[in-house]
Structures are given as structure tokens and as C-alpha cells.
N, C-alpha and C positions, 0 to 999 in steps of 0.2 A: 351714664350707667344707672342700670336700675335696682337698689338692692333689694334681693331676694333671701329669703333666711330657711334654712330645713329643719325640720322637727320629723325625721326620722332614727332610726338606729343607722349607726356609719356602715356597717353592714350591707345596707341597700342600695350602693353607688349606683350599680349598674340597671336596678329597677328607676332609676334617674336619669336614666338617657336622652328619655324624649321632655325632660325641663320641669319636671313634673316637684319645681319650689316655691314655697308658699311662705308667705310675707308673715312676722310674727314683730311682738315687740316684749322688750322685758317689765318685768313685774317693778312696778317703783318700792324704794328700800324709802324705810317711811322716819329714818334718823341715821344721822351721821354720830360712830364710835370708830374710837379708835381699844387695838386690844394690846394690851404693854406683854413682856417677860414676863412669865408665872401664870398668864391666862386671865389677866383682871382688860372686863372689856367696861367700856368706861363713856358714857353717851356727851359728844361733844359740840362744839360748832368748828370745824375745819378753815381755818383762814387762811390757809398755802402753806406754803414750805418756806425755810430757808436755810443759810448754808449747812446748818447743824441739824436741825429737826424738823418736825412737822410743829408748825401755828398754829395754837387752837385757844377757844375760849370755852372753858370752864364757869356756869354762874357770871359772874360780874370781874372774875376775873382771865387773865392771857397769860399763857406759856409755850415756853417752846419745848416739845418731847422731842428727844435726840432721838434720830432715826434707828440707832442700837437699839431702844428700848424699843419700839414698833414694830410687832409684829402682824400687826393687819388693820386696814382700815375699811369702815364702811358708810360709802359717798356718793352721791347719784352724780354722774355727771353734771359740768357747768351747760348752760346754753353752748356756750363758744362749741365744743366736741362737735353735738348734733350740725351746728353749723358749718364745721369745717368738713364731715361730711357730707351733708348736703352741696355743698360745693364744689366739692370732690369730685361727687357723684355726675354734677353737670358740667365738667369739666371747670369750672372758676377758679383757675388754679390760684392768682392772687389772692384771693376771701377766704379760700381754704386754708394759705400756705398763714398768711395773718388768722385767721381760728387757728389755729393749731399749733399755732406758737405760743399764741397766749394762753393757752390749757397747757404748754410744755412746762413755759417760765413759771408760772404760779403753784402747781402742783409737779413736776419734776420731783422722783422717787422714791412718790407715797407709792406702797405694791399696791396700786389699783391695773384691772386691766386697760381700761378707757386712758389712762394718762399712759402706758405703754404704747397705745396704739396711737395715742396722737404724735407720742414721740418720733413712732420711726414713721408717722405719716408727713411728717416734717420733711424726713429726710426723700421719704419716695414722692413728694411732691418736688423736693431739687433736680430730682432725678428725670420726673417727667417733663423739667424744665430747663433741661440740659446743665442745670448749673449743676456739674459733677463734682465739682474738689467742696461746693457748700453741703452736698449730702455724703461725702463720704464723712467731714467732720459733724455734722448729726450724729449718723450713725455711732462716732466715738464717742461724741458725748451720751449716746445713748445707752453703750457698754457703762460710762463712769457712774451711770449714776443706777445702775441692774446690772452689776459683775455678776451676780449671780448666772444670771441669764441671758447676760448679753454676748458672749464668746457667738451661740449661735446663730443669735438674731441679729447679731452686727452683719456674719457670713453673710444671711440670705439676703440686707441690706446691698453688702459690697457685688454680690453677686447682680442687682440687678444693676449696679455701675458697669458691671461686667460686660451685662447684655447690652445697655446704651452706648456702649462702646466696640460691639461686635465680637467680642473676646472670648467665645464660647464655650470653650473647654474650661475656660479659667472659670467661668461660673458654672459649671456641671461639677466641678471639684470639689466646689466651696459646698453645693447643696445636697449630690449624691450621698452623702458621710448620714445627713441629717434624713435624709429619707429612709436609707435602708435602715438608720435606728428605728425608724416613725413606725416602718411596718412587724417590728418588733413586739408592740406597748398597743394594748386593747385600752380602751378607753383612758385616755391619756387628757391630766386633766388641761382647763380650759387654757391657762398661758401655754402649754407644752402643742394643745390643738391649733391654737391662731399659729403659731409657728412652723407648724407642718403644712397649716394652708400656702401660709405664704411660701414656705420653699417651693411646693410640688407647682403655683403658680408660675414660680421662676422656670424651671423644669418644665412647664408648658411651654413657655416661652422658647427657650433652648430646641425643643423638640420643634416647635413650627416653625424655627428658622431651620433646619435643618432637613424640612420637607416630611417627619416623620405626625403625619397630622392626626392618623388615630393615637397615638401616643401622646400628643397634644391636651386631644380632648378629652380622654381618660384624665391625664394630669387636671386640664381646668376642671372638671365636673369632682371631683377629688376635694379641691378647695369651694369649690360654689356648693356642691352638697354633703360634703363629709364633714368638710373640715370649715366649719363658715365663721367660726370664730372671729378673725380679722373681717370685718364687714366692706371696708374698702380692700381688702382683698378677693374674699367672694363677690362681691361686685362686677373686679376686672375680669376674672375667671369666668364666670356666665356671661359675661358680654364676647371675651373671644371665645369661648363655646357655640354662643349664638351664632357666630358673625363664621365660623368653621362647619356647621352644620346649613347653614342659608348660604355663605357662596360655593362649598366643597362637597355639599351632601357627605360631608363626615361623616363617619360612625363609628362606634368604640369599637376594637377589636374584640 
């Protein structure tokens, strides 16, 4: 898989038809802070997590801030992420599913997007590896430690158990709920957009089993250009986009 990233307005799906996504990378954050209750943001060194708070060293000294008191953090990525998608990306699914663990365990439920995303890549690498009952409980671990936000993201998790197991209705239930909100909410910010990718991905999926192949590829092109948030999910989207326009001469409705 090769990923591709948009830098247009979501607006412009359908002037995206014919692949028309250009490769970007983000801007490096040039220190890691963490910002506590009341808005005091606080320049740190990030040593992980554990069971109570985030690990940080301050000067010459360490403490742990309890995850109540944390309201945002700001952390570039470790190597391990990049390389578990990189891996990903070339199918390596052991290299990936080991990156991607270790960015889980070590940082697990600081609100960064990268450590969400490695979390439930965790789980969608069980999934491409048939081991189902190891990413459903991902997936729950993934709600426990983002109840906020995990009710949703767990669904579209369970839903592609759904699909690896042929179950189709059963995952068009779990993800229809979260799309027809998605198309509600104009620029919806960045955690609420990786999540809309990844549904309407699954919702690709549903639909090209089901013989419905422009509806397919609207769905993929949806996540590969609208919504490219999840990177390993835009990914998989442009790749069966591709692969529905080269053998099926596709085209969106």
C-alpha cells in the first residue's frame, strides 16, 4: 500500500476521481508540553505512561501527572509508529503488529492522535491476521483506555471483525449510525475525521461484497480523499479504489 495524503477542502471528493492525491508530511512540533486543568501548559520530557498518569521529567526531576489532571499533550511521534506503518503499508504484518504494540504499551492514553491510531492498528492488524477474538479484545482495551471516544471507534473496530467473518449486515449496523452522523458535521475535527475514514472504509468494504462497486468507490475515495486522517486507513481505501477502477473500470456514480 502506498500512502497518499489530500490537501484539498473535503468538498472536492468527486473532483478526486481520477487519484488526483499528493503526498504531504507534517510540520515537526519542536517540544514536547503537557497542558494540566486551568490551562497552564508546561514544557516537558514525556517518558510514557503508567497506570495513573503520564511520566514526565521536569529539570532534574520525575513525576507522574495523573491522567485527570491532562488535558492535552504535545509529542512527535516515537520511530516505532512511522515504522509500524511502514510495515503496514508493505504488508509486514509481524514488524508492524510489534511497532505498534510498543507505541501502545508505552504511551497508551496520552489524547495524542498517533498513539490512538497505533492502538486500534493493533487491533486491525489482528484482524488482517485472522486472529479475531486477539482484536476484538484490542479493540476493548482501546475503549478502556478513550471511553470518551471509544464507544465509536471500538464499533467500526468490531465491524471489520464483522467483515472478516462475512457478517454483513451486522457491520453496516454498527457503521451506518456513525456515517449518517459524519454527513451532518462540516469540518469535523481531526479525531472525529480519522473515524469517519475508517467507517465509510468498512462501508466500502460491505458495499464490494455485495456487488454495489460504485458505491464502493465513492465510499473508498471518501477515506483516501476526504477523510485521510487514519493514514493506514487511507492507504487501504486508495488501494481498493485503484484495484476497482483497473480491473472493473469503476466509476463513481
Amino acid at each position: 500500500m502506498k500512502l497518499r495524503r489530500c490537501f484539498v477542502p473535503r468538498q472536492l471528493l468527486f473532483l478526486l476521481a481520477a487519484g488526483l492525491i499528493t503526498s504531504g508530511a507534517r510540520p515537526a512540533l519542536s517540544q514536547e508540553t503537557i497542558t494540566l486543568r486551568g490551562g497552564q501548559t508546561t514544557p516537558v520530557r514525556i517518558l510514557g505512561v503508567t497506570s495513573s498518569g503520564v511520566k514526565v521529567q521536569m529539570g532534574a526531576a520525575t513525576m507522574v501527572e495523573p491522567f485527570g489532571n491532562v488535558t492535552a499533550v504535545t509529542m512527535n511521534p516515537p520511530p516505532e509508529f512511522a515504522a509500524a506503518v511502514a510495515a503496514y503499508e508493505r504488508n509486514d504484518l509481524p514488524t508492524a503488529l510489534r511497532n505498534a504494540q510498543a507505541v501502545a504499551q508505552a504511551y497508551r492514553g496520552l489524547p495524542l492522535d498517533w498513539v490512538q491510531q497505533a492502538m486500534l492498528m493493533v487491533g486491525d492488524i489482528y484482524v488482517a491476521m485472522n486472529q479475531l477474538p486477539q482484536a476484538e479484545q484490542e479493540y476493548r482495551d482501546y475503549q478502556g483506555a478513550y471511553p470518551a471516544a471509544g464507544v465509536a471507534d471500538v464499533n467500526v473496530g468490531l465491524a471489520r471483525i464483522d467483515v472478516a467473518r462475512k457478517n454483513y449486515d451486522a457491520a453496516k449496523a454498527k457503521v451506518d449510525p456513525i456515517l449518517a452522523e459524519a454527513l451532518k458535521v462540516r469540518n469535523p475535527p481531526k479525531a472525529a475525521a480519522a473515524l469517519i475514514g475508517r467507517a465509510f472504509l468498512v462501508s466500502g468494504q460491505i458495499k464490494e461484497q455485495s456487488g454495489d462497486l460504485p458505491g464502493a468507490l465513492e465510499d473508498y475515495l471518501r477515506t483516501a480523499a476526504v477523510f485521510p486522517e487514519d493514514r493506514v486507513a487511507a492507504a487501504s481505501a486508495q488501494e481498493r479504489a485503484d484495484a476497482l477502477r483497473k480491473d472493473h473500470g469503476t466509476a463513481v456514480p
